[in-house]
N, C-alpha and C positions, 0 to 999 in steps of 0.2 A: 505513594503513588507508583514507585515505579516498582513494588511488589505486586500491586493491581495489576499493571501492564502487564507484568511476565507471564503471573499466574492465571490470567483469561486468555491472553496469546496462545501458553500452551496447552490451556483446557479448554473452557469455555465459559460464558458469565454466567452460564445458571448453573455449574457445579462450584464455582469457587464461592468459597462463605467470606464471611467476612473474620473468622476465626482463623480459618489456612491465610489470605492476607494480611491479617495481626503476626501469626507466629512467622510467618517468611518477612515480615519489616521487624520482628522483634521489639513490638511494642503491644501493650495490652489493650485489652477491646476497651476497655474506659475511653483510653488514650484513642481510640477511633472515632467514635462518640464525641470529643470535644471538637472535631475536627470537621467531622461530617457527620450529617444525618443519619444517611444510608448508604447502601454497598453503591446504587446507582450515583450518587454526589460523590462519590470517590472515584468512581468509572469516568464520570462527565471530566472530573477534574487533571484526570491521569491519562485520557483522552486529547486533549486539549494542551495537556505540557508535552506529550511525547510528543504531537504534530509541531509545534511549538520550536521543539528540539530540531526538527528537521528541515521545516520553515527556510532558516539559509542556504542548507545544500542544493534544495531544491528551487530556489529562488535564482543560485548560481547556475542551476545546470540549464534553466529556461533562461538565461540573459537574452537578446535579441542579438546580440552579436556571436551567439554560438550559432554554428550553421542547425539547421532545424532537423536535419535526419540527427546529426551529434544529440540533440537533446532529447529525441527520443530514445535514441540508442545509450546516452549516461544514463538516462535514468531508471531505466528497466536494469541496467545492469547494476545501478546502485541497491535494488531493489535484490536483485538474485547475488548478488554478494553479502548482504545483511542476512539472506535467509542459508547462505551455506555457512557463513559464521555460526548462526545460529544451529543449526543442526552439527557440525563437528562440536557446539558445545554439551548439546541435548541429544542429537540422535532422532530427533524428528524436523521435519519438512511442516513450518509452521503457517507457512501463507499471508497472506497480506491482513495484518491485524485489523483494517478500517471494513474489509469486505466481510470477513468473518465474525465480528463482531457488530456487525452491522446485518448479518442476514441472520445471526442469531435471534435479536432481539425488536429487529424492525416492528414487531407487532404488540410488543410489550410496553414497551419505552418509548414513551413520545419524544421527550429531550432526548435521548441519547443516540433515537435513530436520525433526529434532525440535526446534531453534529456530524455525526457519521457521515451521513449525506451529503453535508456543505464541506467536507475534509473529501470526498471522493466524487464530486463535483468540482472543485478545485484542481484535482488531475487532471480529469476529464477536462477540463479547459486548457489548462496545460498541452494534454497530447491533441487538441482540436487545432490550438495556434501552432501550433510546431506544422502539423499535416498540412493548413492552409501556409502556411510561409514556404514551404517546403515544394508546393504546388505554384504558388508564385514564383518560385526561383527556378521548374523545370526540375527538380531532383525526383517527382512524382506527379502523375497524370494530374491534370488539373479536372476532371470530369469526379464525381459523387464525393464528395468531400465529406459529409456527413456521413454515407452508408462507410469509407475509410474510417472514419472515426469509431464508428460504433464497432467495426469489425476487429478494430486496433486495441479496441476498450475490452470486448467482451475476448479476445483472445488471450490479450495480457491477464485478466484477473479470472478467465477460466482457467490457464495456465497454472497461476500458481495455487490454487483453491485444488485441480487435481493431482499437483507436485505436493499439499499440505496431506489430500486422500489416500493417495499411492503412496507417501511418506517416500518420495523417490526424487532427488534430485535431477535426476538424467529428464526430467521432463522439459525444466526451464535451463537447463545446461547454454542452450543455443537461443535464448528466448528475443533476445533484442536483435539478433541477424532472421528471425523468424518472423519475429513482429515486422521487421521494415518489408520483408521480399510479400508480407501479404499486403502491405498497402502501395506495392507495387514504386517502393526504392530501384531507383537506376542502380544496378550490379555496381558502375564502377564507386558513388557516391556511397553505398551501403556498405561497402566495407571501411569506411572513415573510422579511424576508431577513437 
C-alpha cells in the first residue's frame, strides 16, 4: 500500500501499473493478485490507511481547546512541511495527494472518487468549524462565513496544486499567514504561532 501511495503521489494513477507498484513493494504480481483484485482495490485501500495514519494528528490539531486561528494555521503548516519533506527527498512539489488524486479520476472511479471526497470533505469541515469559532470569538469578522470558507478552501488547495505545477515551493512558503489575512485574521491573533 504504501508503494501505491508514493508511486500515484508522485506520478499519477493512470501511469502507475500495477507492475512498477509490484517491483517498488518488492513483491510479485501473483502476490498482488492474492491481495487485491485490482490497481483500484489497492488505491481505495492505501487511500484509506494513509488518511487513517493521519486521522490523529489531525484530530489533535482541531481539539476545541486549541484557539481556532491555531488550528487553521497548524494545519496548513503541517501540510507545507510534509510537502517540503517530501520534495528535499524527491526534488518535486507533490501537492495534496486527496485533491490530485481525486481530480484525476473523479470521472473514472465511482468508489475512489467517493472516498476522496468524504477525506476532503472532512477538511473542509474542519477549516468551516475553525472560521465559525474563530468568528464567535472576534478573531475574524463574523459576516459571510461560508464565502470565508470557500475562499479559505479553494486558496489552500489551489495553492498547493500550483506549488505541485510550478514544482516551486516559494509558492506555499507563506501559506497558513496567507490563508488567515484572506479570511481576514486580526493582525495581532494571526501571528499566533
Amino acid at each position: 500500500m504504501q508503494a501505491a501511495q508514493e508511486l500515484i503521489w508522485e506520478s499519477s494513477y493512470g501511469a502507475v501499473t500495477i507492475e512498477a507498484i509490484c517491483e517498488r513493494a518488492q513483491v510479485r504480481k501473483g502476490s498482488f493478485y492474492y491481495f487485491f483484485d485490482s490497481k483500484s482495490d489497492l488505491v481505495c485501500a492505501a487511500v484509506r490507511s494513509w488518511w487513517d495514519e493521519r486521522t490523529p494528528v489531525v484530530r489533535a490539531i482541531y481539539r476545541p481547546e486549541v484557539p481556532p486561528l491555531e488550528r487553521i494555521r497548524k494545519y496548513i503548516d503541517l501540510a507545507v512541511d510534509h510537502l517540503t519533506m517530501e520534495y528535499n527527498r524527491k526534488g518535486q512539489v507533490l501537492g495534496c495527494p486527496f485533491f490530485t488524486l481525486g481530480s484525476e479520476i473523479c470521472t473514472q472511479d465511482e468508489r475512489l472518487r467517493s472516498m476522496v471526497q468524504d477525506i476532503l470533505s472532512g477538511i473542509l469541515e474542519n477549516f468551516e468549524n475553525a472560521v465559525r469559532d474563530a468568528q464567535a470569538c472576534g478573531d475574524i469578522d463574523s459576516a459571510g462565513t461560508e464565502l470565508k470558507v470557500r475562499q479559505l478552501w479553494a486558496f489552500y488547495e489551489g495553492s498547493l496544486t500550483r506549488a505541485r505545477i510550478d514544482n516551486n515551493l516559494e509558492l506555499i512558503r507563506n501559506l497558513s499567514s496567507d490563508a488567515l489575512e484572506l479570511i481576514g485574521a486580526r493582525p495581532r491573533l494571526a501571528e499566533v504561532a
